[in-house]
N, C-alpha and C positions, 0 to 999 in steps of 0.2 A: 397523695396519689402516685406519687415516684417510686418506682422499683428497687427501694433501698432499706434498710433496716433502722426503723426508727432511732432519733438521737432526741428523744423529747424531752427537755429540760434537762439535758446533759450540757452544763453553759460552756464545760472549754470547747465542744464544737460548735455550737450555737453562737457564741460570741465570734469564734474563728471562721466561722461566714459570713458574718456580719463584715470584721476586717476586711474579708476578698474580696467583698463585694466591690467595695469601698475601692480597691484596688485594679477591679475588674472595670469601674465604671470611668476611672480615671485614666487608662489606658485608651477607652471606646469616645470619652468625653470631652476629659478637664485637664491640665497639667495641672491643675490646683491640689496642692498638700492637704487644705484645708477641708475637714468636711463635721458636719452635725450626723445624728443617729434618731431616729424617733421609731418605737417601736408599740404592739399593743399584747398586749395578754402573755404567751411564750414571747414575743417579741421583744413584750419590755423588761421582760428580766434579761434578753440577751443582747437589750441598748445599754441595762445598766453595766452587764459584764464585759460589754465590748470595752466599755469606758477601763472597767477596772483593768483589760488586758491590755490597752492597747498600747501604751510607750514601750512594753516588751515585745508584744506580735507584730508591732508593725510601726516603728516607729519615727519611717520617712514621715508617716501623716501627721497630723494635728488636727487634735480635737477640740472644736468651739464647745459643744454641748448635747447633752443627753435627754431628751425627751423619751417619755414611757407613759402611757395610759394602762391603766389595770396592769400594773407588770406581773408576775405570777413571780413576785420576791420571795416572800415571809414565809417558806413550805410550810419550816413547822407549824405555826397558826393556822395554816392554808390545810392541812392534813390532818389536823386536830378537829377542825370544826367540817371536812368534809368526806374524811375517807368513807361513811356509812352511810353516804347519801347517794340521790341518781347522778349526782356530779364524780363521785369517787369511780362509778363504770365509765363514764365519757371519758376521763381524763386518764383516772388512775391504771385503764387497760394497756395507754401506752407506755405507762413508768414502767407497766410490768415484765414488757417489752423491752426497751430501750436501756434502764439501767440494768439488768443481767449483763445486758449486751455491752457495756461500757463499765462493768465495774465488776469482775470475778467474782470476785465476795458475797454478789447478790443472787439472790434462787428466787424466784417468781412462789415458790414453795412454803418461802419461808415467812409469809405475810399473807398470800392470799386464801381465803376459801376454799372450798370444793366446786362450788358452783363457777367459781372464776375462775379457777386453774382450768374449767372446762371450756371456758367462753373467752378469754383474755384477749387470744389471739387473734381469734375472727372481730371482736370489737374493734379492736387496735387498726383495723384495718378499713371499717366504718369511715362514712362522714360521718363529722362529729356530733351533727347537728341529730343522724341517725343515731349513733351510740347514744346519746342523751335521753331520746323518746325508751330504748330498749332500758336504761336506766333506769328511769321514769318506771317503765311497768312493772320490772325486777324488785325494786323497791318497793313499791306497791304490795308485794304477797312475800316481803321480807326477804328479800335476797340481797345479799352484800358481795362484794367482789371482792373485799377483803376482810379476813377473819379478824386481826387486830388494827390497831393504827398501827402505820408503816413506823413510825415515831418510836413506839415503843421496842421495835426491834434495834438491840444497837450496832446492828451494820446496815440497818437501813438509815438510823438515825445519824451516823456519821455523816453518811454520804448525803444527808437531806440538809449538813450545816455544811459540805465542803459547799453545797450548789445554791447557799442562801449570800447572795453579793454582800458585800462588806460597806459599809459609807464610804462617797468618793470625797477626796478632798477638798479643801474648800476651793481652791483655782481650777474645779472644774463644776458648772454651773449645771442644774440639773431640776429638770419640772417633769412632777407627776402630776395626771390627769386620773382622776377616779369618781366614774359614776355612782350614787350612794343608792341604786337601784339593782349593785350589780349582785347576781348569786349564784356567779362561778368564781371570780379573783373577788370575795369580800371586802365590803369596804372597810373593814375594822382590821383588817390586814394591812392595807395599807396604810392605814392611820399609825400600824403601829411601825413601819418603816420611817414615815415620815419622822416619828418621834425619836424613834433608836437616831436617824440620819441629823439630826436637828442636833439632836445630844453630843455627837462627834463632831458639829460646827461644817458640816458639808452645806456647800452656797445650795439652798434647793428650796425651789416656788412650787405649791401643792396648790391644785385648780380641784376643786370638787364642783360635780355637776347632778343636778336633782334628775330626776326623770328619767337617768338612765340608767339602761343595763349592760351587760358584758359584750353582744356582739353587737350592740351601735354604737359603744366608745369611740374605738379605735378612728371611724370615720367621724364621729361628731367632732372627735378632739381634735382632730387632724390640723384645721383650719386655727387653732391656738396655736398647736404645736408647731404650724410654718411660721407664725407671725415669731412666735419667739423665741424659732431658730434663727431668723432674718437679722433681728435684733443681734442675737450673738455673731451673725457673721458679719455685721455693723461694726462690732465693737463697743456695742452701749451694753454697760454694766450689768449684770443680771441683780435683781432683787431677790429677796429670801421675805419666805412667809412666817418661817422658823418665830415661835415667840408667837405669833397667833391662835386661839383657840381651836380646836380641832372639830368639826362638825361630828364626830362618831368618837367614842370612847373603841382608843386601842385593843388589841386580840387579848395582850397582854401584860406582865408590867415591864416595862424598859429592862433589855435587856436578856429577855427569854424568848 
């Protein structure tokens, strides 16, 4: 609702707010260096990218740990299974916005429709909860916002792997939250971070929760997610679920 030009899932600003924040609130609050991040949906992919930026952008602070419920990681999986869906208008109106706006190379033109190239803009500017219902109907009598997957174009697909976060290391501890209800951030997307991140030995605790969906994550987990920031600003160890069975088979196979 701010009078600015969408940065949706564009993570070096997203994460680089996150840091100010951090910065901002230390100033107003804390002398404390020390801070956690928990974030949900756009948020938790720009808790996970704070993590991965932050000894370069800011690195008077220190980072205990990373919480993320539904993070909106894995594009590519995340774009595979939902560019032609009523989630592809809710969500995908603001990529079509935002990354033009943040990457030269990209054309709103060069991936969307007809019917979206007509509609993108005004969506984009929806609550999202509105964009979703106008989804919903568009869908409904076959209308897609995008002609192909963004994936398959390879200047969209580049830019869809520079803004998919990398596994963080293992000294820095990191838990995702994901409701297996959910049918905006997939749960099989997630599964398949947790697997890629397990694979490269990153310390990370994966909490799946039944019954839920997309936009009561964020608040259901929340109350996990203090308890076991609390912990890491204790100093007690984090645990790794890493080596446990996965409630959902991954998007895809390790490593795609």
């Amino acid at each position: 609702g701010t009078p600015c030009t969408l940065n949706y899932l564009v993570v070096i600003y997203a994460s680089h707010d996150v840091l100010n924040s951090v910065r901002a609130a230390r100033a107003l609050v804390s002398t404390s260096t020390r801070f956690g991040v928990y974030g949900h949906s756009q948020g938790g992919a720009s808790s996970l990218w704070s993590a991965e930026l932050a000894a370069r952008y800011a690195p008077e602070l220190q980072l205990v740990g990373i919480a993320a419920a539904a993070p909106a990681a894995e594009l590519r999986a995340l774009l595979n299974q939902q560019w032609d869906t009523a989630v592809g208008w809710a969500i995908g109106a603001e990529v079509l916005v935002a990354w033009p706006n943040a990457y030269p190379d990209l054309q709103a033109d060069q991936i969307a429709s007809p019917v979206g190239k007509r509609n993108y803009r005004r969506i984009a500017k929806e609550c999202v909860l509105e964009a979703g219902l106008e989804g919903q109907a568009r869908n409904a009598i076959n209308q897609r916002i995008f002609r192909i997957d963004p994936s398959d174009d390879p200047r969209w697909s580049a830019r869809i792997d520079q803004n998919t976060p990398p596994p963080l290391p293992a000294k820095l501890p990191v838990l995702v939250i994901q409701g297996l209800d959910d049918t905006i951030v997939l749960p099989n997307t997630t599964a398949q971070l947790v697997q890629r991140w397990c694979a490269a030995d990153s310390t990370l605790t994966a909490a799946w929760l039944g019954d839920q969906g997309h936009l009561t994550l964020g608040k259901v987990g929340g109350p996990l997610a203090t308890t076991w920031l609390q912990q890491r600003f204790a100093g007690v160890p984090a645990t790794s679920t890493c080596g446990t069975s996965l409630p959902i088979a991954p998007a895809g196979s390790l490593g795609n």
